[in-house]
C-alpha positions in Angstrom: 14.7 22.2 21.5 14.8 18.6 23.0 18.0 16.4 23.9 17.5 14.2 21.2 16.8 17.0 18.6 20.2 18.1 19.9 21.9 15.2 19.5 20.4 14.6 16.2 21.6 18.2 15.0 25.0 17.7 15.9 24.4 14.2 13.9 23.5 15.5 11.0 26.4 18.4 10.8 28.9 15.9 11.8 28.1 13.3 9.0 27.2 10.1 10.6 27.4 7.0 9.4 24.1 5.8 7.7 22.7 2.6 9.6 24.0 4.5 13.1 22.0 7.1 11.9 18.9 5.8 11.7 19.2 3.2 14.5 19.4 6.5 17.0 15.8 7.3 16.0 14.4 3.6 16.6 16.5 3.6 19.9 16.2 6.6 21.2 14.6 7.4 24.5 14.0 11.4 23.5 11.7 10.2 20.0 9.3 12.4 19.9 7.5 12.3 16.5 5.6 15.2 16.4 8.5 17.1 16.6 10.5 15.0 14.2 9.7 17.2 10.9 10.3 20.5 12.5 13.5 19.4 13.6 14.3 18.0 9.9 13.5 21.1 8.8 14.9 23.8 10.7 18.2 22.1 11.3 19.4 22.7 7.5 17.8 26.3 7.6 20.1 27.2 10.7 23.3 26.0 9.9 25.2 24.8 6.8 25.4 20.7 6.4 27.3 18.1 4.6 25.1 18.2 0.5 26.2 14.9 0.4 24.9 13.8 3.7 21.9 12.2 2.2 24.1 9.0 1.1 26.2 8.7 3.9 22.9 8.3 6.0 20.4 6.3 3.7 21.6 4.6 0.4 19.7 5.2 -2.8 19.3 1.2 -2.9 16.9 1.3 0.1 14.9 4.6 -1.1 14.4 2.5 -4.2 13.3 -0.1 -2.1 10.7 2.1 -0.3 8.8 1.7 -3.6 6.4 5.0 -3.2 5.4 5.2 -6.3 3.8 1.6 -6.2 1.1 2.8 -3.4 -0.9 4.4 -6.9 -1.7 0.2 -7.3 -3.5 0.5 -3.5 -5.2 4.2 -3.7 -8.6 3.0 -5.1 -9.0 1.8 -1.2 -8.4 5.3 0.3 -10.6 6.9 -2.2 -13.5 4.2 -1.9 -13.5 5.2 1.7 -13.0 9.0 0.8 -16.1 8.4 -1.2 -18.5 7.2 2.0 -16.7 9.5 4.5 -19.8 11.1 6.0 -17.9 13.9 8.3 -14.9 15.0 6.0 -11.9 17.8 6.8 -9.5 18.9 4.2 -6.3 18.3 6.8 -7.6 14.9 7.6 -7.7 14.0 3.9 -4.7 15.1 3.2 -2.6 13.5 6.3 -4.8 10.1 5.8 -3.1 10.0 2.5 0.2 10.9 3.7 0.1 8.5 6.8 -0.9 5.6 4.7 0.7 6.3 1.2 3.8 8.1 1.9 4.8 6.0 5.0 3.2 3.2 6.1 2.8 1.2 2.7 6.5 2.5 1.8 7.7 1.0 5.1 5.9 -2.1 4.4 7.3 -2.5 0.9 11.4 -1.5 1.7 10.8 -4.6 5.3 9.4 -7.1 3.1 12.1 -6.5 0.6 14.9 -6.5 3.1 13.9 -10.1 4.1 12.9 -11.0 0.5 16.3 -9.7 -1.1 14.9 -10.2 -4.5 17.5 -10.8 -7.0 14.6 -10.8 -10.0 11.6 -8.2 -10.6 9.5 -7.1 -8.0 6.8 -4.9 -8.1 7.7 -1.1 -8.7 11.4 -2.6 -9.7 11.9 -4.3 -12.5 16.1 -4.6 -11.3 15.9 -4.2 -8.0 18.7 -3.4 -6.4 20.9 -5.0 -3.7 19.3 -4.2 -0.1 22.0 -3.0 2.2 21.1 -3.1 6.4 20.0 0.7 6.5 16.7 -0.9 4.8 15.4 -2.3 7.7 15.9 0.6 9.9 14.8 3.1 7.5 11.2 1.0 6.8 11.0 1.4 10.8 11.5 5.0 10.7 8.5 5.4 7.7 6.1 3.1 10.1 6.8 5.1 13.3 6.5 8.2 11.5 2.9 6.9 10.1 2.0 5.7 13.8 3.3 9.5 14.8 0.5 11.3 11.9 -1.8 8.6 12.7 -2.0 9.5 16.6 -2.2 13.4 15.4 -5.4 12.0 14.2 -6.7 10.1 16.9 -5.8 7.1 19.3 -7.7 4.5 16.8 -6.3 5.5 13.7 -2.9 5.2 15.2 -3.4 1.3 16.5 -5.2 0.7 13.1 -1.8 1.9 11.7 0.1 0.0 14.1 -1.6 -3.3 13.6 -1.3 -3.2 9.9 2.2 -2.7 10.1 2.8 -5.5 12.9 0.8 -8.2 10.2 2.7 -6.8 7.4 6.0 -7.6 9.2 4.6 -11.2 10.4 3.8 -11.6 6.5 7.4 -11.2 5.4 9.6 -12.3 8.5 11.1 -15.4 8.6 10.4 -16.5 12.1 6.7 -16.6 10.8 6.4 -16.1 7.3 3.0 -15.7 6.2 4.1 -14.9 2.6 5.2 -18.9 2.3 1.7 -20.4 3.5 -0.3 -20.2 -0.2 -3.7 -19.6 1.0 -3.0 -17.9 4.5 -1.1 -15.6 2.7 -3.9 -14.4 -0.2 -6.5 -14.3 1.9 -4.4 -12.3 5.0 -2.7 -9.8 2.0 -6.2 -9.4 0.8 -8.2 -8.9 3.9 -5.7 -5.8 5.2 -5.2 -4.2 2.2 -9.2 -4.3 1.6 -11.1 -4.0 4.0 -9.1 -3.2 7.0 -7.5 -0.5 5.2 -10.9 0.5 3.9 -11.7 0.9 7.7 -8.7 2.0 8.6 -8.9 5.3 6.0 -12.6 5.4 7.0 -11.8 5.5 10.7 -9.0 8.7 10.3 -11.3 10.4 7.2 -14.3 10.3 9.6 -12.6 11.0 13.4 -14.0 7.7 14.1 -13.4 5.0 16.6 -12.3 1.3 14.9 -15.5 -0.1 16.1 -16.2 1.2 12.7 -14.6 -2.5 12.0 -17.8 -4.3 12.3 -20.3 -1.6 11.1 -22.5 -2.6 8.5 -22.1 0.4 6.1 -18.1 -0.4 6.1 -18.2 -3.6 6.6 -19.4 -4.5 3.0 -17.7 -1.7 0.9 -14.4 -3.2 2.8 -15.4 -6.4 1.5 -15.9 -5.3 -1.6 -12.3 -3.9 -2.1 -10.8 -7.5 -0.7 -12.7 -8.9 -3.2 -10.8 -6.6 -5.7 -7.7 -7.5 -4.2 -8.5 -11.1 -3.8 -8.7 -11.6 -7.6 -5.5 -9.5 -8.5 -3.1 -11.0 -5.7 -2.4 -14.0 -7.7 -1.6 -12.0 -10.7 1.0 -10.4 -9.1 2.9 -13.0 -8.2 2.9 -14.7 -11.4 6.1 -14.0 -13.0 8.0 -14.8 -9.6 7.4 -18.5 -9.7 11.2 -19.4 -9.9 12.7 -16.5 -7.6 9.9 -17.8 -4.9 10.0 -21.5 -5.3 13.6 -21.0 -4.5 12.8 -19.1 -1.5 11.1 -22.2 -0.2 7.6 -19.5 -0.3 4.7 -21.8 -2.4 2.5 -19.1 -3.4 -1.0 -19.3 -4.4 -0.1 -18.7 -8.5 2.7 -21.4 -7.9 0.2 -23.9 -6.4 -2.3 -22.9 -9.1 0.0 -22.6 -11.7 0.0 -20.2 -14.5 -2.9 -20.9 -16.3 -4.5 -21.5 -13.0 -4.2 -18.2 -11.4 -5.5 -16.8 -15.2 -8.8 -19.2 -14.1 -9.0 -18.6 -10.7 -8.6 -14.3 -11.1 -11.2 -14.3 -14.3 -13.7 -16.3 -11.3 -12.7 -13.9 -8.9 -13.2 -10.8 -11.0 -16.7 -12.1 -11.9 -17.6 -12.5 -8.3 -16.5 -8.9 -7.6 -18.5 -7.6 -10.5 -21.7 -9.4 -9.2 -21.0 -7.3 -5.8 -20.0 -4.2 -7.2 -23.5 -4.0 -9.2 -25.6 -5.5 -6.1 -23.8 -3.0 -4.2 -24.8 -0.3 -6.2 -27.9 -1.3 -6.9 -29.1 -1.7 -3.5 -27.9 2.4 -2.9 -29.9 2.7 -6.2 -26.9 4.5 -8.0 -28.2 2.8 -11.4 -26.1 5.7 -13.5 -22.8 5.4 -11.3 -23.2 1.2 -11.6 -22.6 2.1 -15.5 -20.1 4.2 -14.6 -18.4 1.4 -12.7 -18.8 -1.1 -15.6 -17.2 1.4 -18.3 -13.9 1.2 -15.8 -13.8 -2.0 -15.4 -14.6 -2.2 -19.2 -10.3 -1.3 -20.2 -9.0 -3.6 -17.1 -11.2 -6.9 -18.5 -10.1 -6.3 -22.2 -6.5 -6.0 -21.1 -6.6 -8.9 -19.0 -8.5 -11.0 -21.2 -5.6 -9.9 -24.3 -3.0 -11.3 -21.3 -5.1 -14.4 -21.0 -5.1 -15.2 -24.5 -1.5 -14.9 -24.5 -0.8 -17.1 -21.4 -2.7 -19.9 -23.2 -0.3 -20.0 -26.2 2.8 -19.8 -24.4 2.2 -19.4 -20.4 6.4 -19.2 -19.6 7.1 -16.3 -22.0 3.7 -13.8 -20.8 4.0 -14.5 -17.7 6.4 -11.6 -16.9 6.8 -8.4 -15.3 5.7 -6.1 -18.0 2.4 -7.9 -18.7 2.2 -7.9 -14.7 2.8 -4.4 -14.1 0.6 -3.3 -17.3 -2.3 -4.9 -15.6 -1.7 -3.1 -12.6 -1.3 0.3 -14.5 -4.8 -0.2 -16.4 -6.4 -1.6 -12.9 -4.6 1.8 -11.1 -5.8 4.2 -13.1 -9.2 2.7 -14.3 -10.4 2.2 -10.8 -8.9 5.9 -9.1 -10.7 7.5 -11.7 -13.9 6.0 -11.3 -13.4 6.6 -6.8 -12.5 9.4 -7.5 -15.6 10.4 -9.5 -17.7 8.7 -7.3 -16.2 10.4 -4.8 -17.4 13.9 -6.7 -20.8 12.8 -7.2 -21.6 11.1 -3.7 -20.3 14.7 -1.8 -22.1 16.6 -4.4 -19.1 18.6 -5.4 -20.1 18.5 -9.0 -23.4 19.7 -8.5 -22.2 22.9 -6.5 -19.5 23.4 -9.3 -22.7 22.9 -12.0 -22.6 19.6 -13.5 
């Protein structure tokens, strides 16, 4: 076993403090990522530990703020991608997923909330909790670790992973701050989490290089899910108006104001539907376009019930439940329907006999 694997037993047995803990990982000259899990696992199996070790190491406050469950909002992405794949493998499927869902999205929630400290709802938390310093080293540990699966992978989906990390951290930092610049920020938050994630999951589905970045066939698809995202950003930041104004960040829904972002999502999400059926139609997938409008069908309704509501009293709807609701519907709608698509385009269903 290596040094650091060594040192790190001896860590764990010993009970170390939390925020040392983690730092020795970042620090360390020995890291060696491939080797991190076996190490994680095989230390416990050999020799009897501390059971409460867990909260000495990393608080419960910052697993909270790792926000896992809130990667469901982003999986229509991966499975849009999953859906055009053209050269799939079950292990690359599954550590795509794991790579991007599990750890690199996680890491990007818990470092933007360490320098957001949000005192008010956020998304995933409705009371977040206080974020404590082992935050910021644990997000770094979840982002190596996705680098790490990535590079198992290959070299491009590693530097894809890297990238979308390093623009993640510029958008929540405060020595740049994209998150405060209204427009810069929704069209940056939509541009990586559509289409260069589309690419991204595209490039490690398919054992691709990232020149797959300016290639036609996933060029518009990644479009196509920034579009999505594009009309949904605002929404999410409409219940935030007085926890981010005091922040000094002037969102896009607080320089649009309430009823504003209601106007300029409902254009959005017209635009997008326009796509979505040229898209289709062009790949002459007439029955999976109807397919795609029945989804969408739930997500519309529900946002045009929120809409109605917003115009009669805009300060009491514009909250987290409504906020999160609409990201439920939008979650579940839209992996269903990628998901599907994803059945019918590999012709999975027809070998199974529907």
């Amino acid at each position: 076993m290596h040094h650091w694997c060594d040192e790190l037993e001896f860590c764990i047995l010993k009970g170390c403090r939390k925020v040392s803990f983690i730092k020795y990982f970042i620090r360390s000259s020995y890291l060696n990522i491939s080797k991190l899990a076996e190490c994680i696992v095989t230390i416990p199996i050999q020799k009897s530990y501390n059971p409460n070790l867990i909260y000495d190491m990393i608080s419960i406050s910052s697993l909270k703020h790792l926000r896992i469950p809130f990667s469901l909002f982003l999986m229509p992405v991966y499975f849009f991608a999953l859906a055009l794949t053209p050269n799939h493998s079950e292990s690359r499927i599954l550590w795509v997923f794991i790579a991007i869902h599990l750890f690199l999205y996680p890491s990007s929630n818990g470092y933007n909330s360490y320098f957001d400290k949000d005192e008010e709802s956020i998304g995933g938390l409705k009371h977040p909790p206080k974020v404590t310093q082992d935050l910021y080293w644990l997000s770094l540990v979840f982002f190596l670790i996705a680098i790490g699966i990535g590079a198992s992978i290959n070299f491009s989906f590693a530097i894809m992973l890297l990238i979308y990390g390093l623009v993640s951290m510029a958008y929540s930092h405060p020595s740049i701050r994209i998150k405060k610049y209204p427009w810069l920020s929704w069209f940056i938050a939509g541009l990586f989490q559509g289409y260069f994630t589309f690419a991204m999951a595209y490039a490690g589905l398919s054992n691709l290089s990232w020149d797959v970045l300016y290639k036609p066939h996933v060029l518009i698809p990644g479009l196509l899910t920034s579009l999505m995202l594009w009309g949904n950003y605002p929404l999410t930041q409409v219940y935030q108006h007085g926890e981010d104004s005091r922040r000094g960040d002037r969102t896009l829904s607080l320089l649009l104001g309430i009823k504003g972002t209601f106007l300029f999502s409902a254009l959005a999400f017209m635009i997008t539907g326009a796509a979505f059926a040229w898209y289709f139609l062009d790949r002459n997938q007439t029955d999976i376009l109807w397919i795609y409008l029945a989804a969408m069908t739930p997500i519309m309704l529900y946002f045009l019930t929120w809409f109605s509501f917003i115009r009669l009293n805009p300060t009491k709807y514009a909250n987290y439940k409504w906020a999160m609701g609409m990201n439920y519907f939008s979650a579940l709608a839209l992996n269903a329907f990628f998901i599907y698509y994803f059945l019918e385009n590999t012709q999975i269903l027809q070998a199974l006999g529907y």
